[in-house]
C-alpha positions as a Python dict, from the first residue, in 0.01 Angstrom:
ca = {
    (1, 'X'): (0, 0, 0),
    (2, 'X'): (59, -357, -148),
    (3, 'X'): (309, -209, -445),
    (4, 'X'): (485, -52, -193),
    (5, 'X'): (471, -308, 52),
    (6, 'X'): (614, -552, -278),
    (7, 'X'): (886, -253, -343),
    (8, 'X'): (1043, -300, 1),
    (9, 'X'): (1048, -612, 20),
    (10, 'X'): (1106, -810, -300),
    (11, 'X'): (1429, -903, -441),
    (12, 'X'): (1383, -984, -761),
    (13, 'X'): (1438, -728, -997),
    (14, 'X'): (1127, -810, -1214),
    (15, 'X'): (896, -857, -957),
    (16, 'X'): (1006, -496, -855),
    (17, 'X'): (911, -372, -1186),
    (18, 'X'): (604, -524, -1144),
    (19, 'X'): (508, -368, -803),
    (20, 'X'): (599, -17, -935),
    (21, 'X'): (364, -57, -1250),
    (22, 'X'): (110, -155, -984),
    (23, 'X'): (146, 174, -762),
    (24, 'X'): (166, 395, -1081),
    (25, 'X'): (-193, 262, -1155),
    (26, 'X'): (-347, 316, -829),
    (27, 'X'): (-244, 664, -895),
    (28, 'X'): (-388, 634, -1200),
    (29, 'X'): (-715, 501, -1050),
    (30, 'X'): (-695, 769, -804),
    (31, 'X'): (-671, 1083, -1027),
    (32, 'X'): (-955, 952, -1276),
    (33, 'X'): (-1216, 929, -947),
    (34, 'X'): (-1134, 1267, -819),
    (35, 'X'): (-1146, 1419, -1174),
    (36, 'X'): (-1441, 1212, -1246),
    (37, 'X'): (-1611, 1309, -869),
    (38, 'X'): (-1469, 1704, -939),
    (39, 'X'): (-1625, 1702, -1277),
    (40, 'X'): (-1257, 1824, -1405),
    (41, 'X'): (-1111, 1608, -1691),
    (42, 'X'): (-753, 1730, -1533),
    (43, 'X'): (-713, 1416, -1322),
    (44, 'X'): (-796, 1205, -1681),
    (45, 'X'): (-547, 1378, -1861),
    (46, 'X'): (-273, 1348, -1604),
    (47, 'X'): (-359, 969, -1568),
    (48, 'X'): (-276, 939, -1923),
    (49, 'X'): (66, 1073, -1923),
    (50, 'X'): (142, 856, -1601),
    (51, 'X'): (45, 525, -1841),
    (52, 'X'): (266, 709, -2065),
    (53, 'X'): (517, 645, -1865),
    (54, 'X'): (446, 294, -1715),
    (55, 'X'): (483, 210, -2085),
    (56, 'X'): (848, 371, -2093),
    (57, 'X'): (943, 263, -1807),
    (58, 'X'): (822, -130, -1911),
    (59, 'X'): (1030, -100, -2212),
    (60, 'X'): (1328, 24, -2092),
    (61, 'X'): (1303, -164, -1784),
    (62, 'X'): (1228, -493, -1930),
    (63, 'X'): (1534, -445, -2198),
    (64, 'X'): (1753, -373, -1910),
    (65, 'X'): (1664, -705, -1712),
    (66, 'X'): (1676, -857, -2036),
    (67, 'X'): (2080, -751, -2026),
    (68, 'X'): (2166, -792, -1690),
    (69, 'X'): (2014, -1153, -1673),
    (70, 'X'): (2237, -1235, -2000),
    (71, 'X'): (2549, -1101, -1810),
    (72, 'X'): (2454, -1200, -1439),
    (73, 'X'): (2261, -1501, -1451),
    (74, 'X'): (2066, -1363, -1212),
    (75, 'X'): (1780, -1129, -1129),
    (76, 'X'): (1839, -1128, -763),
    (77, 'X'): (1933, -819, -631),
    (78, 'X'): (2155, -921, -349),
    (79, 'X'): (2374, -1106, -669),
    (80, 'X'): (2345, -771, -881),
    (81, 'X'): (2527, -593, -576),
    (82, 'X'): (2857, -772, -620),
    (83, 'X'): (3116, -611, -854),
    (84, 'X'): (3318, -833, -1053),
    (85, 'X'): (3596, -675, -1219),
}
């Protein structure tokens, strides 16, 4: 509930980033009680392929920000939603 409450209502891009690496965890801590309470390592595996991707998503996400701060100046996203051409 708090990553998505932080999803909804942050601006800044990297805070964002931040509050989705938070929810994917709470998954994570999610699947590895029920496989742990189950006695089913199904839940554990799974839970590694979501860090899996909370890595890729870091790296490419971070990169990204990276660029658009160069070119924008900004992180905001109400700045990021003007086109300048």
């Amino acid at each position: 509930a708090i990553g998505l409450f932080g999803v909804i209502r942050r601006k800044n891009l990297l805070m964002l980033f931040f509050f989705i690496f938070i929810m994917l965890n709470a998954a994570n801590i999610a699947l590895a009680a029920i496989s742990y309470y189950t006695k089913d390592l199904s839940g554990q595996i799974f839970a590694f392929f979501i860090i899996a991707i909370a890595a890729a998503e870091v790296a490419v996400g971070l990169g990204f920000l990276i660029l658009m701060y160069k070119r924008m100046g900004s992180l905001d996203l109400d700045n990021l939603q003007i086109m300048k051409g």
